[in-house]
C-alpha positions as CSV (number, residue, x, y, z in Angstrom):
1,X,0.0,0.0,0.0
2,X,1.9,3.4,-1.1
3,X,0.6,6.3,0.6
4,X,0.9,9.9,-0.8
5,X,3.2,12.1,0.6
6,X,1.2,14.6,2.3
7,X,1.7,18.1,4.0
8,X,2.3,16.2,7.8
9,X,5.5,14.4,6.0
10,X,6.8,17.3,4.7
11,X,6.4,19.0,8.0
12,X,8.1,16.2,10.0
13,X,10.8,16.2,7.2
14,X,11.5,19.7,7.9
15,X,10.9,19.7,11.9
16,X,13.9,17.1,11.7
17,X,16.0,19.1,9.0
18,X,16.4,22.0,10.9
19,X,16.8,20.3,14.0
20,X,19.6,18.5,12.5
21,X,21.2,21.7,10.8
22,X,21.0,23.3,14.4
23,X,23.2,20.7,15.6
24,X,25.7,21.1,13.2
25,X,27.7,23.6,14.4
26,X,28.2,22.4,17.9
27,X,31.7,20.9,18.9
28,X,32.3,17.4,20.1
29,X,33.0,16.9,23.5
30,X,34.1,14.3,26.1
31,X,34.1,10.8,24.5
32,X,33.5,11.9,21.1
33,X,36.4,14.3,21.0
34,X,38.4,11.7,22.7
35,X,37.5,9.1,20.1
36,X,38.4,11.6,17.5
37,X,41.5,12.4,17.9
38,X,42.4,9.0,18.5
39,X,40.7,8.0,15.0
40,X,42.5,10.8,13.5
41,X,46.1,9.9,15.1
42,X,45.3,6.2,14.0
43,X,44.9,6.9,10.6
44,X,48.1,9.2,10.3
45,X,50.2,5.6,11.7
46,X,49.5,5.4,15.5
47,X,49.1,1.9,17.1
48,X,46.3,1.7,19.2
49,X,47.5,-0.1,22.6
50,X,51.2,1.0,22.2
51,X,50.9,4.7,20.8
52,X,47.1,5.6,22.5
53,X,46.1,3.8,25.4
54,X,42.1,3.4,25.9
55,X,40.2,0.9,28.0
56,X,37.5,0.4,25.5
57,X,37.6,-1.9,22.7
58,X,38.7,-1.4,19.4
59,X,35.4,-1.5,17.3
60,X,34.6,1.9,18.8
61,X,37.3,3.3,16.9
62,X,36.8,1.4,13.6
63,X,32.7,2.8,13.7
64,X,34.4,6.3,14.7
65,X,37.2,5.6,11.6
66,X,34.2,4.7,9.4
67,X,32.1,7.2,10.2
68,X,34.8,10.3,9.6
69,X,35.6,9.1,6.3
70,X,32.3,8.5,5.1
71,X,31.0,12.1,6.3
72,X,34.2,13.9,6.8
């Protein structure tokens, strides 16, 4: 069953647009940042255990690794 899209989807399309665009321009902070700059020394050659020490596992970093080069 295809529905037409109506004037509520295009308001609730919108509603999360902007909320979205309003949240662009804030900065990471605490684990994020962390997480960051780890991905980002990683990539440049930095072992993870031996160069940057974290207590979490590594899949954290590959989503974080993934993530950065798919949206920049």
């Amino acid at each position: 069953m295809n529905r037409p899209f109506s004037s509520w989807n295009a308001l609730a399309l919108g509603s999360v647009l902007l909320a979205g665009g309003l949240c662009l321009a804030m900065p990471f902070a605490g684990d994020q940042a962390i997480f960051t700059v780890y991905v980002r020394q990683r990539t440049r050659g930095a072992v993870l255990y031996l160069d940057i020490f974290e207590f979490r596992q590594p899949d954290i970093f590959i989503f974080y690794a993934v993530s950065g080069r798919l949206s920049g």
